[in-house]
ZAMARGU-4260 file (C-alpha; in steps of 0.2 Angstrom, whole numbers, plus 5000, padded with zeros to 4 digits):
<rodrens>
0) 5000/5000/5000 | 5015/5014/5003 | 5023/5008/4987 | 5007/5013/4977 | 5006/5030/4988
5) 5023/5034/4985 | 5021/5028/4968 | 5005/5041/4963 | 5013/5054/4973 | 5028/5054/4960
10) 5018/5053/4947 | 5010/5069/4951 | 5025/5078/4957 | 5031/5076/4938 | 5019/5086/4933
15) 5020/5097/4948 | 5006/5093/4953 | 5008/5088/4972 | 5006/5102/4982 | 5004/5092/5001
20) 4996/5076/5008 | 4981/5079/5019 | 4980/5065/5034 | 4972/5052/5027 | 4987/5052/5014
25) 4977/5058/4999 | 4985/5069/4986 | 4980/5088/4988 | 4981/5097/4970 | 4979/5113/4966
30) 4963/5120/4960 | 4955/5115/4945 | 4959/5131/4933 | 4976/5131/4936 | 4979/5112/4938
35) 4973/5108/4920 | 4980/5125/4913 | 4997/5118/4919 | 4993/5100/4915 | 4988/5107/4899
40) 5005/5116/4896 | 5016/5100/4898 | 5007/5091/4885 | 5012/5086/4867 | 5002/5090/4853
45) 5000/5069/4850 | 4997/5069/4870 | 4984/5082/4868 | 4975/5071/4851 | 4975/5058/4864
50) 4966/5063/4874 | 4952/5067/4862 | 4951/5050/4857 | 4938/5037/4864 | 4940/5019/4857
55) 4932/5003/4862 | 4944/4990/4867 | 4928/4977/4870 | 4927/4966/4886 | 4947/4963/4887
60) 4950/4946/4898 | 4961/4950/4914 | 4977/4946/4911 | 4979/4953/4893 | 4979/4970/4895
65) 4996/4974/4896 | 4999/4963/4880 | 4985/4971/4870 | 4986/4983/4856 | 4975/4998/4865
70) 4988/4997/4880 | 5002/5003/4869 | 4992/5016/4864 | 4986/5020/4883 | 5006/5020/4888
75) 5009/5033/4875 | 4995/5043/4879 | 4985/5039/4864 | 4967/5037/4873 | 4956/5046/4885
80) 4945/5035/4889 | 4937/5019/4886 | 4920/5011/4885 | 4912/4993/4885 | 4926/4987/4900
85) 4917/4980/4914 | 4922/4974/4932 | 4935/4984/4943 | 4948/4970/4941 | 4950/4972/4923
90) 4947/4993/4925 | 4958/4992/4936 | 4974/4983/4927 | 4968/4996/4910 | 4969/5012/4923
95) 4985/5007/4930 | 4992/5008/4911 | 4988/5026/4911 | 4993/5032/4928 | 5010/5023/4929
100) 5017/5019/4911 | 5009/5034/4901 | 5020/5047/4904 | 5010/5064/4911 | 5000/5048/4921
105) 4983/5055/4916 | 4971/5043/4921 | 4955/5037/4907 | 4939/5037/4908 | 4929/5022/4906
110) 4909/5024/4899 | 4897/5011/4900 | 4880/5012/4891 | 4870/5011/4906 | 4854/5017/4900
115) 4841/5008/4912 | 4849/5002/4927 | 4865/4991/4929 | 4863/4973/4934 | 4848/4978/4943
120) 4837/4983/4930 | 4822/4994/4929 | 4809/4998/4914 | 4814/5003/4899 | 4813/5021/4897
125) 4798/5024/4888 | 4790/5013/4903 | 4799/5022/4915 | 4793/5037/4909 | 4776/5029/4913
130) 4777/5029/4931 | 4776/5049/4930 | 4785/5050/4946 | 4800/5060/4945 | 4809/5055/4963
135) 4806/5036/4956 | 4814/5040/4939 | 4826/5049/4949 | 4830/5034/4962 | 4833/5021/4947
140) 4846/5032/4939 | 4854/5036/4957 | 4854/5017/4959 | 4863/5015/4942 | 4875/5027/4947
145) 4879/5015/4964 | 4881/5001/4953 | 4892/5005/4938 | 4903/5015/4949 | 4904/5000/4963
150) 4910/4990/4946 | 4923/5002/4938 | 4912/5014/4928 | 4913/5033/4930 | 4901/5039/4913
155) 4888/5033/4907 | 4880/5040/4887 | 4861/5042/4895 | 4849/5049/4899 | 4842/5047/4880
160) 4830/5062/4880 | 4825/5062/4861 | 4806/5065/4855 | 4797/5053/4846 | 4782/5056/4838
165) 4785/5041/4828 | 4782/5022/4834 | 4791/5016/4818 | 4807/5020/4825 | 4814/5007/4835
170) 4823/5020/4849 | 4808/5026/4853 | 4809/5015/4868 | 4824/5021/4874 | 4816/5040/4876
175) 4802/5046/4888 | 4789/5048/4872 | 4782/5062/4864 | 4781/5077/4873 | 4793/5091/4877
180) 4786/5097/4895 | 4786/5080/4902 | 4802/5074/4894 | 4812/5090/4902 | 4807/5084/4919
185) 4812/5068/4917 | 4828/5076/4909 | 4833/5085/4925 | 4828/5068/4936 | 4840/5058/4927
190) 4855/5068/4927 | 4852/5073/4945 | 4852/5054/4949 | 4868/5049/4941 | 4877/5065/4946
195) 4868/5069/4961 | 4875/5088/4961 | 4893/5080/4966 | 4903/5071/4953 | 4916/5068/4968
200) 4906/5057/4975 | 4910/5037/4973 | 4893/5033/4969 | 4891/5047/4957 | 4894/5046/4938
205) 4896/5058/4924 | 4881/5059/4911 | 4879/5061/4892 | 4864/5068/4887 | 4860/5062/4869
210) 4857/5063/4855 | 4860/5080/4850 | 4850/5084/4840 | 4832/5077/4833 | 4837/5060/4834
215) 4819/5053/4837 | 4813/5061/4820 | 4819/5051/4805 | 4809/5051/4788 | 4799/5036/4786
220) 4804/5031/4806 | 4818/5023/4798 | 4833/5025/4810 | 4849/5034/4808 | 4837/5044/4792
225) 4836/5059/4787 | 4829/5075/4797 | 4821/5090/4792 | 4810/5101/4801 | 4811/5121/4804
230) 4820/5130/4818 | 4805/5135/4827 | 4799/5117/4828 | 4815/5112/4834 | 4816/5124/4849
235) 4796/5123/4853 | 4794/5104/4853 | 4813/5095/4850 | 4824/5106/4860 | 4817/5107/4875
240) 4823/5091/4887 | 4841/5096/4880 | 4841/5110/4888 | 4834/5105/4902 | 4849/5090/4906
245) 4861/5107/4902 | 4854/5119/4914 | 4852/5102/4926 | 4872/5105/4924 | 4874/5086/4914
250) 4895/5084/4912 | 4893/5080/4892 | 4882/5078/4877 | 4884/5066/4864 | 4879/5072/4845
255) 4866/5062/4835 | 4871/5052/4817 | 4856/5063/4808 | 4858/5077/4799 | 4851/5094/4806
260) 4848/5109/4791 | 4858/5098/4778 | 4874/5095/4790 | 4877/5081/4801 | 4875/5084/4818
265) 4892/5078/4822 | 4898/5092/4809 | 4887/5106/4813 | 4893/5121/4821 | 4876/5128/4823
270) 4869/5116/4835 | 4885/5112/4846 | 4893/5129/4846 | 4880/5143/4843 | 4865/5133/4852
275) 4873/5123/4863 | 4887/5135/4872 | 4883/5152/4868 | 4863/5150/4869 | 4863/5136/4881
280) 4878/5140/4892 | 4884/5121/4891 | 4903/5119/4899 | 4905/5102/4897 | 4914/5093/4884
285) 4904/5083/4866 | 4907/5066/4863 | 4902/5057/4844 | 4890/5044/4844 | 4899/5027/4838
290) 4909/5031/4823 | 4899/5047/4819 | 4915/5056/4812 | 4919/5045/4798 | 4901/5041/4795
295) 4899/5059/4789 | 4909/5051/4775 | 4895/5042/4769 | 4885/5059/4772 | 4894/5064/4759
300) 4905/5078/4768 | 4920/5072/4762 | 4935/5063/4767 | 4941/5056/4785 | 4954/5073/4788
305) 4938/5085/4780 | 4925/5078/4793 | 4938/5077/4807 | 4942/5094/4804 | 4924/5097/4802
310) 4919/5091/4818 | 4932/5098/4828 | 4928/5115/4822 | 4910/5112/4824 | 4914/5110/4843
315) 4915/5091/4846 | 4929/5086/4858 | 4930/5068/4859 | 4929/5057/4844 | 4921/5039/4847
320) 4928/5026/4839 | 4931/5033/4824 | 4948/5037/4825 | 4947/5054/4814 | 4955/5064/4828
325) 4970/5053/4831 | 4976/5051/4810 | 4971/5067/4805 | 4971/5083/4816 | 4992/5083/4816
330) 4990/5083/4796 | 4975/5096/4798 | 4984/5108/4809 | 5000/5108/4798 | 4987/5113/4784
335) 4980/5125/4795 | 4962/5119/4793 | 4962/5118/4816 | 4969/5128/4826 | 4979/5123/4839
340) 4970/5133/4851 | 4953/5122/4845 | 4961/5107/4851 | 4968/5113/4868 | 4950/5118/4871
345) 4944/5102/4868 | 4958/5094/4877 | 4954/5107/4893 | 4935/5101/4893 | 4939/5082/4894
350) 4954/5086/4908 | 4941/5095/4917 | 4929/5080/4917 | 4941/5070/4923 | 4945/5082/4936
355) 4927/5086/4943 | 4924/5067/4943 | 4940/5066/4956 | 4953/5055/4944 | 4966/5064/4946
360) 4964/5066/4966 | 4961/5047/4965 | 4964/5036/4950 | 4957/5022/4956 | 4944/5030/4964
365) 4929/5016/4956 | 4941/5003/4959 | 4936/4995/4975 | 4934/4976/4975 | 4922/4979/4993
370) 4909/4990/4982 | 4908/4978/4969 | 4904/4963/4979 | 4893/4972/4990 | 4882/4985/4981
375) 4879/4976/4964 | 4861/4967/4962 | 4859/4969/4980 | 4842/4961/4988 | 4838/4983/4995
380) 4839/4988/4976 | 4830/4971/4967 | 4816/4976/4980 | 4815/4995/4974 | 4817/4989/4955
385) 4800/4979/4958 | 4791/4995/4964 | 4797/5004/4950 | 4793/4993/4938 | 4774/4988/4946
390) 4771/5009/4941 | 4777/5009/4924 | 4763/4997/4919 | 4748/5004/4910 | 4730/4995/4911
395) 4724/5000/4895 | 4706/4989/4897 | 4697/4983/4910 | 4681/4976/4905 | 4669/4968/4918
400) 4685/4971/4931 | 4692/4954/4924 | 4707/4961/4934 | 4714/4957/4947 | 4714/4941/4947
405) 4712/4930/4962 | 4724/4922/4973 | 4714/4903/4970 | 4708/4891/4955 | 4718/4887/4939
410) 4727/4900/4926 | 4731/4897/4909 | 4748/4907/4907 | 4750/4906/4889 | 4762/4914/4876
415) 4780/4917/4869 | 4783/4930/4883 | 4778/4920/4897 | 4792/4909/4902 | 4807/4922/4894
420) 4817/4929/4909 | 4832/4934/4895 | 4819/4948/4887 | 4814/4953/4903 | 4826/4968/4901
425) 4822/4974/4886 | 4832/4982/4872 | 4850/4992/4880 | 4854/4985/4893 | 4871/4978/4891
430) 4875/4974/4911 | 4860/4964/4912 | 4863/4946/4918 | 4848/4938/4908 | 4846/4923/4920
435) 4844/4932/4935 | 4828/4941/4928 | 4812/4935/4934 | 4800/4928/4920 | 4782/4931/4919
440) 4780/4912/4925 | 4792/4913/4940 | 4784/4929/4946 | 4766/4923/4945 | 4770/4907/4955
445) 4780/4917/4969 | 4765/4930/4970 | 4749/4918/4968 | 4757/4906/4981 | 4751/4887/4983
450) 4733/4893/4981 | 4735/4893/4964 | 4737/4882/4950 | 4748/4889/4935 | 4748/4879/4918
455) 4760/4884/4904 | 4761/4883/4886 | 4768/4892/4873 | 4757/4891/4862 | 4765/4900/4846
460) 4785/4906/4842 | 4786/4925/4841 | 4781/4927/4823 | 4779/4912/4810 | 4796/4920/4798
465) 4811/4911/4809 | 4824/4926/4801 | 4814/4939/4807 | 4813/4929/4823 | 4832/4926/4824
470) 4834/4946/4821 | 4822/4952/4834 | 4830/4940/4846 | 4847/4946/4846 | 4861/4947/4860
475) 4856/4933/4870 | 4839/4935/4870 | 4834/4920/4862 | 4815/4916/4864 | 4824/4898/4861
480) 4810/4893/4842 | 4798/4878/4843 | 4799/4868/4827 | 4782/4859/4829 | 4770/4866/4817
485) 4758/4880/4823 | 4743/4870/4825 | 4750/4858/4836 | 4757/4872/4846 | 4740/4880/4847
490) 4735/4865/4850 | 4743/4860/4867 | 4739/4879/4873 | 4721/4873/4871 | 4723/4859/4881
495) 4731/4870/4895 | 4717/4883/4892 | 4705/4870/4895 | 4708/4867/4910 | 4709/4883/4915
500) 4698/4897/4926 | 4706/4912/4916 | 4719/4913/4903 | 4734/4926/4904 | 4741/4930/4887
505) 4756/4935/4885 | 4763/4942/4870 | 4770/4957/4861 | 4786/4963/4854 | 4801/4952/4860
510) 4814/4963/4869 | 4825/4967/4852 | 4810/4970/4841 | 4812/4987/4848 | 4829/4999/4849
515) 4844/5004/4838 | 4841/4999/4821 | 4824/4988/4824 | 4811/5001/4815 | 4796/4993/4811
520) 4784/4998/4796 | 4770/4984/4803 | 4765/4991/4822 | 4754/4976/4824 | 4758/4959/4836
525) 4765/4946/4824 | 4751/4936/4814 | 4758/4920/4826 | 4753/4929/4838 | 4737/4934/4835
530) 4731/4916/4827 | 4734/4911/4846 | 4724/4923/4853 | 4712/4922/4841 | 4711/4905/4848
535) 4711/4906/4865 | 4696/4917/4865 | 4686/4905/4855 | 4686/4894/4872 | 4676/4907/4881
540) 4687/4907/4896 | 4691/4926/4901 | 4707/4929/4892 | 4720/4945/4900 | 4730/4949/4886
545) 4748/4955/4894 | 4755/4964/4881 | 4775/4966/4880 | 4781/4980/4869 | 4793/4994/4868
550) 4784/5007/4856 | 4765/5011/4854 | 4759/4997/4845 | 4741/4996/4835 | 4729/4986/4845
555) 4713/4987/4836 | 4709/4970/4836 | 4714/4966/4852 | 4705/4982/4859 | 4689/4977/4852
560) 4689/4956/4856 | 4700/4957/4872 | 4693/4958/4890 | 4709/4964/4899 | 4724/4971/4891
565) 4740/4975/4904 | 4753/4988/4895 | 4769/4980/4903 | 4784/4986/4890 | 4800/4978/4898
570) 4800/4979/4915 | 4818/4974/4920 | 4826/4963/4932 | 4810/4959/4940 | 4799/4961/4928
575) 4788/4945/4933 | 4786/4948/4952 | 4780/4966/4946 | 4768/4962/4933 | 4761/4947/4945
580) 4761/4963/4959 | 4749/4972/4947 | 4739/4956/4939 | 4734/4950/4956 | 4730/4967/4965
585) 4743/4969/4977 | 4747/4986/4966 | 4734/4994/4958 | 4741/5000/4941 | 4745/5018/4941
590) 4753/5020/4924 | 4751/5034/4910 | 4755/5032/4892 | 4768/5045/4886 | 4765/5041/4867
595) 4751/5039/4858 | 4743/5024/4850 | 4739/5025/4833 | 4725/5015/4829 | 4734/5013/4809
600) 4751/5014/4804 | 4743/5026/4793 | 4741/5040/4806 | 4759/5041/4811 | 4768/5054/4815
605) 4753/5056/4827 | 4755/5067/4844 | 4743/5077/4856 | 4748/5093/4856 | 4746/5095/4837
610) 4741/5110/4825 | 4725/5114/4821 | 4721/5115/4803 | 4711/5126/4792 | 4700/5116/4788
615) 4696/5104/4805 | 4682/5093/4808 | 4666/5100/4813 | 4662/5084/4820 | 4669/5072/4835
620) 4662/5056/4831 | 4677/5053/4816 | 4664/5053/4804 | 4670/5057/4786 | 4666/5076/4779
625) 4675/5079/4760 | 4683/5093/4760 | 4692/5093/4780 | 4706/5088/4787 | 4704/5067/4789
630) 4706/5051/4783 | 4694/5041/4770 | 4699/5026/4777 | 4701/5031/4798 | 4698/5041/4810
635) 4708/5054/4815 | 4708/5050/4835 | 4722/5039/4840 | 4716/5022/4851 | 4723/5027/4867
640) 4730/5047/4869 | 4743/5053/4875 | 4742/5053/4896 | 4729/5038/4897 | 4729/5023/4910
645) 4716/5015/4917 | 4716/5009/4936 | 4704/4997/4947 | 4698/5010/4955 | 4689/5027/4946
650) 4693/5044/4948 | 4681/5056/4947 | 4686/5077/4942 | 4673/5090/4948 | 4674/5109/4954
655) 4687/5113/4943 | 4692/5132/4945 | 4702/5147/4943 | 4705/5160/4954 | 4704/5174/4940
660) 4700/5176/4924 | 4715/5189/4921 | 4732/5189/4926 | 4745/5200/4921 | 4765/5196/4917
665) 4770/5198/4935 | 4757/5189/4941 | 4750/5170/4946 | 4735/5162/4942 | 4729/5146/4955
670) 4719/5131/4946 | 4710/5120/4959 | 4701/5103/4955 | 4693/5091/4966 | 4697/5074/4963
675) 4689/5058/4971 | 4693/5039/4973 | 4673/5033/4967 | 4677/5016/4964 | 4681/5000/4978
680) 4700/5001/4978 | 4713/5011/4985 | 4725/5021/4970 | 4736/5034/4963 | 4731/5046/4949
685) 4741/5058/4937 | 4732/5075/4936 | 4737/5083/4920 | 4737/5102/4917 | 4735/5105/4898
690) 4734/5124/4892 | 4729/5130/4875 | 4736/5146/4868 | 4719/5153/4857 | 4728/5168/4847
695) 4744/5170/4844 | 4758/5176/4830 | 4763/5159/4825 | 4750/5143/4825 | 4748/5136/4842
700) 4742/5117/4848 | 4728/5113/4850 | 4733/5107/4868 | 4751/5107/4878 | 4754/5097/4893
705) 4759/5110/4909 | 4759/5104/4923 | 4756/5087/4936 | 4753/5079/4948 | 4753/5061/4955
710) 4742/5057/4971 | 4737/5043/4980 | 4719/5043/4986 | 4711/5029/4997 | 4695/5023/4993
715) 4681/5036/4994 | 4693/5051/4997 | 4693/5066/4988 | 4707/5078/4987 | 4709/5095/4982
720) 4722/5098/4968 | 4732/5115/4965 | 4742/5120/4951 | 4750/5138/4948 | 4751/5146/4931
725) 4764/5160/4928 | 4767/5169/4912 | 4784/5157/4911 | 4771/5143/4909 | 4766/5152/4892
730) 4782/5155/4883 | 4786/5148/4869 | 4799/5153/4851 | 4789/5165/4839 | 4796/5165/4821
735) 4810/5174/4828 | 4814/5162/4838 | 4812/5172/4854 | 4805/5164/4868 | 4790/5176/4874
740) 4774/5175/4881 | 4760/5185/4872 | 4744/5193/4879 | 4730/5187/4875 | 4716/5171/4878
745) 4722/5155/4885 | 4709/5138/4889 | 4714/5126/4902 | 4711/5110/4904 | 4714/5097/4919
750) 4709/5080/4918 | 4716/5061/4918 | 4723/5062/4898 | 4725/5072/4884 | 4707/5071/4881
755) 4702/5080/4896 | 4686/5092/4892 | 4685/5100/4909 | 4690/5118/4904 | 4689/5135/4912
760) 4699/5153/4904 | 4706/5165/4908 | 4716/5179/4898 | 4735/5187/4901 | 4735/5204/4899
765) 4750/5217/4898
</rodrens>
């Protein structure tokens, strides 16, 4: 142990960095501005590339670091960090390259994509975003944060805050959905659980908000495609949760692979530079998104040095995998296409990172062997997992309270997603140990108890096309394909059914039919799917559909033949004792759809808060008129808005009011609204705010979510709800792109959805 002290401590002193030890033998360095500003100075041009450069080295076995190509590049200070290592043993043996072979002993950072959880896995984030309850979303991220750091892990590329108003695109489960209010707050929780306001923490990691910018928009919903929209849709409906992680002081931002007004995002000066930093105010440091540099190639921006230089310029520090920064900055400099004081910036961003996380007081500061045996998967955080994910599940129908179920008789639990504990997790989530997620089956037998008789069958594969199987099944998450032909499958789920008192279904999306590079053009649940459904309701038995998914899917026919249907998404690490939790009663489901359910393929992009139109139905039935704004073929209201979730309980909304009708730019308006448990169950509700803007100088929608509020009534109980309205609440970009309020008439609306009708007015006057 004084051999490594004595070791680190002349490792600083070449650099000058020691100042004095404090009594618990740390090194003492001198404050941040003048520590990087001196670090800075010593370095090489090569040493300052370096450090600009983020390669992946994969899982590398203990043992073979040293011997390894990326170690000779570490020792000659040739990488600032590194992503895809896990465990502290073998982050450990990589740091120790860079603190005692490189020769200014700057120590990496290692980045992890740790987008839902660690081992202990939660929702997905569209599900998560479900729950509606900020100091839960909040806890899971903080909980991350224990457990990568505990293994090694010091930055993780998340939260994903991108808006999508598209189901086609597979990342849309990775986001919080479609709405720019909501997805701020959620924003803000994530960062401030990962970083918890103190990046020296142990237990604290640095976040990457991405991806900058627009991401969740491609044409067609076809991923890493095309985007084009105006600037004032971009700051009013795309922009916001960005900003939001920024002014929640998130450490960096990773670019997105789309293009933004023609250019790249990874190249574009405009959004990193002019909106990012000066607009924004953003002091972190910009990381690519894999191999975004070079892919600008493609893009058709020219060679690898052109779109290094490109990016660089544009006011990207850290180039992931690509490898653009390291062969081609020396060349570009000579050339006079960088500047040298570009790339010292760059470099002074990433030191500063490293610096606020605490690396350079302590290298090995997520390094300890004790905190990975003891606050990984832990039985506390499985527990809180299983809350969490017990209120991201949305009841979507609840006809003739089939649910919950009772604790007694026989169930049928039938499907592909029924005995599948390696899905549980869903799409992204790389630290997940498959075998230690609780299936659907599992969970229902622990929950129901001995009382209960549970039955399986399978009844169908996921889809009846085995290579579109084998690619929605990726990474491990094998749904392990039945041969026997469908009918005898069906078949057998029949003979289980039979013998059943209700039949659980549970099907859906498997866990890779959704995420990077899995955009769907058909929403619906795969035609295996729906033959054994079709089946299984034939036998009169009441059938709960549990439908597994990470985007909106179209649900018509199971809307209209299906008794009970349970929203679950991917629930994590204990995803079956959750969803049991809710099947059986012991939670009642509390959660709210944050994307919209197209009720056709045909309807999307569809979204809330969307433009009126000049020509708007005069009718609210969705009957045809030639001549407006709607389908021959459909009508124009989604299945299930934006906001809606049913519960076991009901929840009636009366006495809504407002305590004026005018309010001035100083002032505050109060909204009050009763709200009473009517039904036989004890529950939580999410009060939404919605406000509508009636005149104004640029089209306004038709609604926009501002404000809620998740309670918790007991049966019979009626609480009063406030909300505050200031003129801040009504700002948005003019044509300008100023961000104003403007006088004038304003509606507001409070209810359980989007399609709350409860309204009262008021106007804002100068």
């Amino acid at each position: 142990m004084k051999k490594k002290l004595i070791m680190l401590f002349l490792g600083c002193a070449v650099l000058g960095h020691a100042q004095k030890k404090d009594a618990k033998n740390a090194v003492k360095i001198k404050p941040k501005a003048e520590f990087v500003a001196e670090l800075l100075s010593k370095m090489t041009l090569e040493e300052k590339i370096g450090q600009l450069n983020l390669p992946t080295s994969g899982d590398i076995t203990t043992g073979q670091a040293n011997s390894s190509n990326i170690a000779k590049n570490i020792a000659e200070g040739k990488v600032g960090g590194l992503f895809n290592i896990k465990s502290v043993q073998k982050i450990k043996e990589v740091q120790k390259i860079a603190v005692e072979k490189s020769r200014l002993k700057i120590p990496l950072l290692f980045g992890m994509d740790v987008i839902h959880g660690y081992e202990t896995t939660f929702p997905i984030p569209l599900g998560l975003s479900c729950t509606w309850d900020m100091k839960l979303i909040e806890r899971s991220a903080q909980i991350a944060a224990q457990e990568a750091s505990a293994d090694g892990i010091n930055w993780t590329f998340s939260p994903m805050v991108d808006i999508s108003r598209d189901p086609r695109w597979g990342r849309i489960s990775e986001g919080s959905g479609e709405d720019p209010y909501l997805g701020s707050q959620i924003a803000k929780a994530m960062v401030n659980g990962y970083q918890q306001h103190d990046l020296s923490k142990n237990n604290s990691i640095l976040a990457c908000v991405k991806h900058f910018a627009l991401y969740g928009a491609p044409e067609a919903g076809r991923d890493y495609n095309t985007v084009d929209m105006s600037h004032i849709r971009m700051f009013n409906d795309y922009f916001p949760p960005y900003k939001a992680a920024v002014d929640a002081g998130v450490g960096s931002v990773m670019a997105s692979f789309n293009e933004v007004d023609g250019i790249p995002a990874t190249g574009s000066k405009w959004l990193m530079t002019d909106v990012l930093r000066k607009q924004w105010g953003f002091k972190g440091f910009v990381v690519t998104d894999y191999t975004g540099i070079p892919e600008m190639i493609d893009h058709g921006m020219g060679d690898l040095q052109q779109v290094s230089a490109l990016a660089l310029n544009a006011g990207v520090e850290m180039d992931m995998v690509g490898e653009g920064f390291l062969k081609t900055l020396k060349k570009s400099l000579d050339q006079g296409k960088v500047k040298i004081e570009t790339i010292d910036n760059a470099v002074k961003l990433i030191l500063e990172a490293k610096y606020d996380l605490g690396l350079f007081h302590d290298p090995y500061k997520y390094c300890d062997p004790k905190r990975a045996k003891t606050e990984i998967f832990t039985t506390a955080s499985r527990k809180e997992a299983r809350e969490i994910s017990a209120q991201s599940l949305v009841l979507l129908k609840n006809q003739n309270q089939v649910l919950p179920l009772k604790k007694s008789g026989t169930i049928a639990l039938i499907g592909p997603l029924a005995d599948a504990k390696n899905n549980m997790s869903g799409t992204w989530s790389v630290a997940t140990v498959g075998e230690k997620c609780i299936s659907l089956l599992q969970g229902i037998q622990d929950v129901a108890g001995k009382s209960v008789k549970v039955l399986y069958a399978k009844g169908s594969n996921l889809d009846y096309d085995e290579t579109f199987e084998t690619n929605a099944t990726m990474f491990g998450k094998t749904l392990n394909r039945d041969s026997r032909p469908k009918e005898e499958l069906i078949a057998e789920a029949l003979k289980v059914a039979e013998q059943s008192d209700v039949i659980v279904a549970a099907l859906g999306e498997s866990a890779e039919m959704s995420g990077e590079s899995s955009s769907r053009t058909n929403l619906e649940i795969p035609q295996a799917q729906k033959d054994l459904l079709n089946a299984l309701l034939k036998t009169g038995k009441p059938v709960v559909l549990v439908l597994f998914d990470g985007r909106p899917l179209v649900l018509n026919d199971e809307n209209a033949t299906v008794p009970a249907i349970l929203n679950v998404w991917f629930a994590g690490s204990e995803a079956g004792h959750a969803i049991a939790d809710v099947l059986f009663g012991d939670v009642n489901p509390s959660g709210k759809l944050t994307t919209t359910f197209p009720r056709s393929v045909g309807q999307v992009p569809i979204y809330y808060a969307h433009k009126n139109t000049g020509r708007p139905l005069s009718n609210t039935e969705g009957k045809f008129e030639k001549f407006r704004s709607n389908y021959i073929d459909e009508r124009n209201e989604p299945l299930f808005p934006f906001g809606f979730g049913l519960s076991y309980t009901t929840f009636e909304y009366s006495n809504l009011k407002i305590s004026t009708d005018k309010m001035n730019f100083g002032g505050k308006l109060k909204v009050t609204v009763d709200v009473t448990n009517t039904g036989n169950f004890d529950g939580k509700e999410t009060v939404q705010l919605y406000i509508r803007d009636l005149v104004g100088s640029v089209t306004r929608p038709v609604k926009e979510l501002k404000g809620f509020q998740k309670i918790t009534l007991k049966k019979g109980e009626k609480q009063t709800v406030n909300f505050d309205i200031t003129a801040e609440d009504l700002k948005f970009y003019n044509s300008d792109l100023q961000f104003v309020a403007e006088p004038g008439q304003f509606d507001v609306f409070v209810g359980g959805n989007s399609a709350a009708d409860k309204k009262v007015s008021f106007e804002l006057t100068k």
